[in-house]
C-alpha positions in Angstrom: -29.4 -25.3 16.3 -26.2 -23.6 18.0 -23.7 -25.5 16.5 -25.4 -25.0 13.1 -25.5 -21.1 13.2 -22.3 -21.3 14.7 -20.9 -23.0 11.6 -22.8 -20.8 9.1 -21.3 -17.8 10.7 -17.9 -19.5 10.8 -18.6 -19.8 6.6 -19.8 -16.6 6.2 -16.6 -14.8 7.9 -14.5 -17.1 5.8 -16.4 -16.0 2.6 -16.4 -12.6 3.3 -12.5 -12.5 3.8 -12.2 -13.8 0.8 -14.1 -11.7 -1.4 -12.4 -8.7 0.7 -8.9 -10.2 -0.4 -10.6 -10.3 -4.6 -12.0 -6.7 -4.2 -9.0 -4.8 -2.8 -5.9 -6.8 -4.0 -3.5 -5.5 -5.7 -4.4 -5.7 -9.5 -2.2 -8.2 -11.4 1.2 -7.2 -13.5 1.7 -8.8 -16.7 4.9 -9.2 -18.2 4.2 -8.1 -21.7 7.6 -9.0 -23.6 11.3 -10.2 -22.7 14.0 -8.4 -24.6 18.0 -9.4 -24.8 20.6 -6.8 -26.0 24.5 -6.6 -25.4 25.9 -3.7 -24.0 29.9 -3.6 -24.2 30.9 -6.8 -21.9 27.5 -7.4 -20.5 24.6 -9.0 -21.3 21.1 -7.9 -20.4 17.6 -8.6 -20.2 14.5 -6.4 -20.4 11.0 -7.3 -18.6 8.5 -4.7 -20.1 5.3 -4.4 -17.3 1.9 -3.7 -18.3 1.5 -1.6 -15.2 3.5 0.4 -12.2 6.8 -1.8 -10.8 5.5 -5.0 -8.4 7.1 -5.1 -5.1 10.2 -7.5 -6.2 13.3 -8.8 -4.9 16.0 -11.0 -6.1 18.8 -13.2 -4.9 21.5 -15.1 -6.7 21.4 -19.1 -5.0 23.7 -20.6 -2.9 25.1 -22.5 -5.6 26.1 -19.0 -7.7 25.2 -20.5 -10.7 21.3 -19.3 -11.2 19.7 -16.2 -10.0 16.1 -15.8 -8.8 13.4 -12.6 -9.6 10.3 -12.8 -7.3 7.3 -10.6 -8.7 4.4 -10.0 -6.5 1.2 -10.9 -7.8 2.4 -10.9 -11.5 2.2 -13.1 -14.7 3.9 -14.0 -17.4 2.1 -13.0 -21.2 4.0 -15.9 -22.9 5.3 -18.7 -20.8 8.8 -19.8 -22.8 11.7 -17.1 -22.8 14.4 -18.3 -25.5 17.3 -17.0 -24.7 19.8 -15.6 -28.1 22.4 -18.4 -29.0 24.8 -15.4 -29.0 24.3 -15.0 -25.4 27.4 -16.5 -23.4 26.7 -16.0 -20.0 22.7 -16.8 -19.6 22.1 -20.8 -20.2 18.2 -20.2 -19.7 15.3 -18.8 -18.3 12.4 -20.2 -16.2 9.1 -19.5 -14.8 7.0 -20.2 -11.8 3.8 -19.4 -10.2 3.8 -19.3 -6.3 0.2 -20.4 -4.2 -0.4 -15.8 -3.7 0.2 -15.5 -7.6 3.6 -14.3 -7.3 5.9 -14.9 -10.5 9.4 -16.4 -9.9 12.1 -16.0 -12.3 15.0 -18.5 -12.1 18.0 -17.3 -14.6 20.6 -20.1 -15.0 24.2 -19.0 -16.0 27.0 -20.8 -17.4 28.9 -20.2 -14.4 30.1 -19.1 -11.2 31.7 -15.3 -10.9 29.2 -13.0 -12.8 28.2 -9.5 -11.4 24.6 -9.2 -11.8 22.9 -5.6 -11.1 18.9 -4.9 -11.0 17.5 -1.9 -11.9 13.6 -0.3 -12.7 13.3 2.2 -15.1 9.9 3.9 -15.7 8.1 5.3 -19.3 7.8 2.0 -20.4 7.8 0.5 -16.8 10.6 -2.5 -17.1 12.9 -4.2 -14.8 16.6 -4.8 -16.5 18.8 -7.1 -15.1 22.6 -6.8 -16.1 25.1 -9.5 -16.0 28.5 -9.7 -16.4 31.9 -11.0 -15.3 33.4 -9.3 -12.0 36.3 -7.3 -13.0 37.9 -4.5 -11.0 37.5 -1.1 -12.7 41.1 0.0 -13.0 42.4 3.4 -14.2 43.1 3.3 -17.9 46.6 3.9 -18.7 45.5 7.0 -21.1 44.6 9.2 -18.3 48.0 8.3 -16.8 50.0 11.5 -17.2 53.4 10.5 -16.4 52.4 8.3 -20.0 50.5 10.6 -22.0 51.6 13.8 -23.4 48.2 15.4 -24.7 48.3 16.2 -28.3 47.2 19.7 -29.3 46.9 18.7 -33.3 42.8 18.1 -33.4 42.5 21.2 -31.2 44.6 23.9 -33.1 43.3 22.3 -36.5 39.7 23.3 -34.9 40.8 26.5 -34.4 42.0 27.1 -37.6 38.5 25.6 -39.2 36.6 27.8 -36.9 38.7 30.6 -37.7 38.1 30.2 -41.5 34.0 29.9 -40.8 34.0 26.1 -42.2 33.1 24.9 -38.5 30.2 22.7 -37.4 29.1 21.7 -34.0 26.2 19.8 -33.5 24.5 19.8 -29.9 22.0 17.4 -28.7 19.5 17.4 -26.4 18.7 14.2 -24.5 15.6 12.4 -24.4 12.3 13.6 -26.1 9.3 12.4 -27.1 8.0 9.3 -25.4 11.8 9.1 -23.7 11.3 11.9 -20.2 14.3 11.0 -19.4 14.6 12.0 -15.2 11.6 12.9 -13.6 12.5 16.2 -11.2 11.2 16.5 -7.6 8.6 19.1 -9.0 8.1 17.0 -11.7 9.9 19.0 -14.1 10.9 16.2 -17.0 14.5 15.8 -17.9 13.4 16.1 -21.8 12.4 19.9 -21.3 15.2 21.4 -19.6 17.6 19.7 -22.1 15.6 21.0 -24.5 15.5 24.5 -23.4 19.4 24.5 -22.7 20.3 23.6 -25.8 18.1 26.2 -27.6 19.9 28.8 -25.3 23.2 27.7 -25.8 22.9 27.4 -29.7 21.3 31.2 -30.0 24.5 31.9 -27.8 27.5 30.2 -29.9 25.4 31.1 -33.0 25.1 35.1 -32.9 28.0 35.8 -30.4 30.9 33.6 -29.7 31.2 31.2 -33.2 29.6 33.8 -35.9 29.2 32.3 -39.5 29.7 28.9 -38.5 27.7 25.9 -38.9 25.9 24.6 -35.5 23.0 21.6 -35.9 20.4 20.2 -33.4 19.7 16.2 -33.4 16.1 17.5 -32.4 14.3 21.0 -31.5 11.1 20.0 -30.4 10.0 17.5 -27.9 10.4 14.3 -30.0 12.0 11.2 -29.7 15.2 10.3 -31.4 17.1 6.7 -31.0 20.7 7.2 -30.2 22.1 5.5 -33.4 19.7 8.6 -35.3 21.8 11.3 -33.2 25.2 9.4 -33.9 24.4 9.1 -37.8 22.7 12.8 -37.6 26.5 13.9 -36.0 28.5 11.8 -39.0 26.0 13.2 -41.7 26.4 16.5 -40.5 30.3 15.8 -40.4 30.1 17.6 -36.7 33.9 18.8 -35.0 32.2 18.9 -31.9 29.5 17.4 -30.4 27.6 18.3 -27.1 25.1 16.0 -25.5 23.3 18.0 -22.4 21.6 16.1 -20.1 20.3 16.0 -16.4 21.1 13.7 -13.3 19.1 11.7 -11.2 20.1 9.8 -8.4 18.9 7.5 -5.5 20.4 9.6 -3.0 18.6 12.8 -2.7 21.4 15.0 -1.3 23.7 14.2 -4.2 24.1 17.4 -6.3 26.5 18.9 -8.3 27.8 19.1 -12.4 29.6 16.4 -14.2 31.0 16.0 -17.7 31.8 12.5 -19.5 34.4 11.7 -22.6 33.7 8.7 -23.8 36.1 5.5 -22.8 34.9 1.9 -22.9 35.8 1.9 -18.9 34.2 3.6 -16.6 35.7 6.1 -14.2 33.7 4.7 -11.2 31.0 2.7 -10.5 28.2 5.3 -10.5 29.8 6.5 -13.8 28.9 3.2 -15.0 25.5 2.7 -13.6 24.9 6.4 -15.5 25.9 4.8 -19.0 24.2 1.7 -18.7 20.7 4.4 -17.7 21.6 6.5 -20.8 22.3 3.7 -22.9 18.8 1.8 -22.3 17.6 3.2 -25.9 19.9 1.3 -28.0 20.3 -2.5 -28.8 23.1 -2.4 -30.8 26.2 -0.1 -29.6 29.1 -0.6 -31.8 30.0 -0.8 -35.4 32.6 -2.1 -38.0 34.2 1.2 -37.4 35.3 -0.2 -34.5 37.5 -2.7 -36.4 38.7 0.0 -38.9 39.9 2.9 -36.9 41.1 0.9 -33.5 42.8 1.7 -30.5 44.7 4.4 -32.3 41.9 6.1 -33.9 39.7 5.6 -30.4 42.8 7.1 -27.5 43.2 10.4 -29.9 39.3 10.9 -29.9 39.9 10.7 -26.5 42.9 12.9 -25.6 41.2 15.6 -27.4 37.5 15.1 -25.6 39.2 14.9 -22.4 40.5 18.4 -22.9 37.5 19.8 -24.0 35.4 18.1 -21.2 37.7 19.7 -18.5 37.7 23.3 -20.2 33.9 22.7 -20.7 33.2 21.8 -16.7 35.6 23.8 -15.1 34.7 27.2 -17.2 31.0 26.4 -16.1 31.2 25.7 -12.8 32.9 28.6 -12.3 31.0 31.3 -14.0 27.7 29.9 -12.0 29.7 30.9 -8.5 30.8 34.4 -10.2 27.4 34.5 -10.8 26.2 33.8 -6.6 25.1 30.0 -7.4 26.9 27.9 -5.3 27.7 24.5 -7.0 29.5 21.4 -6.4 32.2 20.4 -8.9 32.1 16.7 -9.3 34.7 16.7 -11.8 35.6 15.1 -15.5 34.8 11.3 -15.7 34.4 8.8 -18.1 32.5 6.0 -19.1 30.8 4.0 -22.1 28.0 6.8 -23.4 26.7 5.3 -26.7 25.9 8.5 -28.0 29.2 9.0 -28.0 30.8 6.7 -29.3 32.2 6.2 -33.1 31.2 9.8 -33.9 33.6 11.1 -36.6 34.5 13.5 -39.3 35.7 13.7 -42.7 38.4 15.9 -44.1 38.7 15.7 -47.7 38.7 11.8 -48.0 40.1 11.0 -44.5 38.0 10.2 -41.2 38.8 12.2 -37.7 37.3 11.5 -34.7 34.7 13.8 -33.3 35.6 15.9 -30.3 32.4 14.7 -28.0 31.4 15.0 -24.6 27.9 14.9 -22.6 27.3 17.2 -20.1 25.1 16.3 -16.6 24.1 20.0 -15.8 22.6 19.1 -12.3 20.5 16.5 -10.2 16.8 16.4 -11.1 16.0 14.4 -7.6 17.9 17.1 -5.9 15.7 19.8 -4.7 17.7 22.4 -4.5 19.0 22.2 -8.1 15.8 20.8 -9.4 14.1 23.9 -8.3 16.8 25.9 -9.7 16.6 24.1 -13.0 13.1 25.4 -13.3 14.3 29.0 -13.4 15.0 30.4 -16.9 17.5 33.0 -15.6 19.7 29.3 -14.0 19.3 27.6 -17.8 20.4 30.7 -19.6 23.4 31.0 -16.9 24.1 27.5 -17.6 23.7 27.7 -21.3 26.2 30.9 -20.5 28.9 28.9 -19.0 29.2 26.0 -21.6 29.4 28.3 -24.6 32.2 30.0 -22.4 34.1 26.4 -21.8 33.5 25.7 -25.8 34.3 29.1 -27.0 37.9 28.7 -24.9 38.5 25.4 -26.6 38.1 26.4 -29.9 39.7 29.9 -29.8 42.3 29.2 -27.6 
């Protein structure tokens, strides 16, 4: 009779562990679709979760040639991922299910000597994994200045254009809609303060520095707009300048500070690239046939002139927000690959120019100290103060 209770009890602790494990496990994450896209040089995919991010972790094998996702307690919707004939660098994809329902991912590559970077991005919740061939960022030779002399033709033609009231700048607000963007410490959404500095700076250039000339929004309400819609929006509008405001985020909490890009098909640094490749996760398609028209030529004097207005732009900015008691870090003019702008021109009677674009970074949402700042209308309007400043000396220098 012993040994029979004994064993019934032995039964019932196993069963009840078991149903313990069912009733508070983790629920499990379905991956609901698989997307491919080019970006530049690299070559990425997209897994789109039905839920908050799995604990995951990945490793590239011994052999270099394949690289392995782990999911915890996660599922595939459809078991066969195709991978796009145009792809060079991913042979194929495939799936496993581990004994605790974990879901392994084995990419195969073509070959050995590809730089692969994993990333999760939240509203959809999706992991992105980026691959590409290890090259060392060097310096373009356009930002050398023993080799360029900077060409003040774009900017004095501005001036004149502005002068005459036939200017047009359009500014745009990144993020909207169902796109927050960064999510602050106090949960203040990247979409809003754009928003809201943008509005300020147009009322500013509008009725005080640039006076009868044309200034355009790619959106003023909280909606979402694709970056190809702000790039055509720009070319329609046939913009001279274009602004892109946005706000940082960062991993490390005590990074802090204001930035503005030019666009460059390098990146300045590493981070700078990391920063496009965030920014760019809207589009599947950057590039055009105007690409193949205008060329290197057309491309280096878009840039010259950006450059200058990027510098004029950050360094008036940063230092009207000390004037004004707020102490900032400068981190400087940098480049990198920013979709939205990129092939943005103009047309003078039946000739294209390029646009003069940057995108501005006014501050680190995962920062407290600025994201607490960024919450204060009288910082946005000082900020919205100290870029119409930057543009103003560009234009009317």
């Amino acid at each position: 009779m012993k040994k029979k209770y004994f064993s019934l009890s032995i039964i019932a602790i196993i069963l009840s562990i078991f149903f313990t494990q069912i009733l508070f496990s983790a629920p499990l994450n379905v991956v609901k679709s698989v997307k491919f896209y080019k970006f530049g040089k690299s070559e990425k995919i997209t897994f789109l979760l039905n839920n908050k991010f799995p604990k995951f972790r990945y490793y590239l094998e011994k052999s270099k040639k394949s690289f392995v996702l782990n999911l915890e307690r996660s599922k595939l919707k459809r078991n066969i991922i195709k991978v796009p004939s145009s792809f060079n660098y991913i042979k194929s994809i495939s799936s496993f299910k581990t004994l605790n329902k974990n879901l392994k991912l084995r990419i195969n590559l073509t070959g050995k000597g590809y730089q692969v970077i994993v990333y999760p991005l939240k509203s959809p919740s999706r992991i992105v994994i980026s691959i590409r061939k290890k090259t060392k960022i060097k310096r373009s030779k356009s930002y050398n200045k023993s080799n360029v002399k900077i060409d003040s033709s774009i900017q004095n033609n501005l001036r004149l254009k502005f002068l005459n009231r036939k200017g047009v700048i359009v500014l745009d607000p990144g993020h909207g809609g169902r796109d927050p963007g960064a999510v602050g410490v106090y949960r203040n959404n990247e979409k809003f303060v754009n928003l809201d500095v943008s509005k300020r700076l147009f009322k500013i250039l509008k009725y005080k520095y640039i006076k009868n000339n044309k200034i355009f929004m790619t959106r003023q309400k909280d909606r979402y707009v694709s970056l190809n819609l702000r790039r055509r929006f720009s070319n329609k509008k046939n913009a001279d300048i274009f602004i892109s405001i946005h706000s940082n985020s960062s991993r490390r909490r005590t990074l802090n500070g204001i930035e503005t890009y030019f666009y460059n098909r390098k990146a300045s640094s590493r981070r700078s690239y990391r920063l496009a490749l965030r920014e760019n996760m809207q589009t599947e398609r950057v590039g055009s046939n105007l690409d193949k028209i205008f060329g290197d030529m057309w491309e280096s004097e878009k840039i010259i002139a950006s450059k200058k207005l990027a510098e004029l732009t950050q360094n008036t900015l940063v230092r009207f927000l000390r004037i004004n008691n707020y102490k900032v870090t400068n981190l400087g003019t940098k480049y990198a690959p920013f979709a939205v702008l990129k092939n943005s021109r103009r047309k003078v009677s039946k000739d294209l120019f390029p646009t003069v674009s940057i995108l501005i970074e006014i501050g680190f949402l995962s920062n407290k100290i600025e994201s607490r700042r960024l919450l204060r209308d009288t910082y946005r309007q000082k900020i919205a103060e100290g870029i119409a400043l930057g543009v103003k000396s560009y234009i009317l220098k």
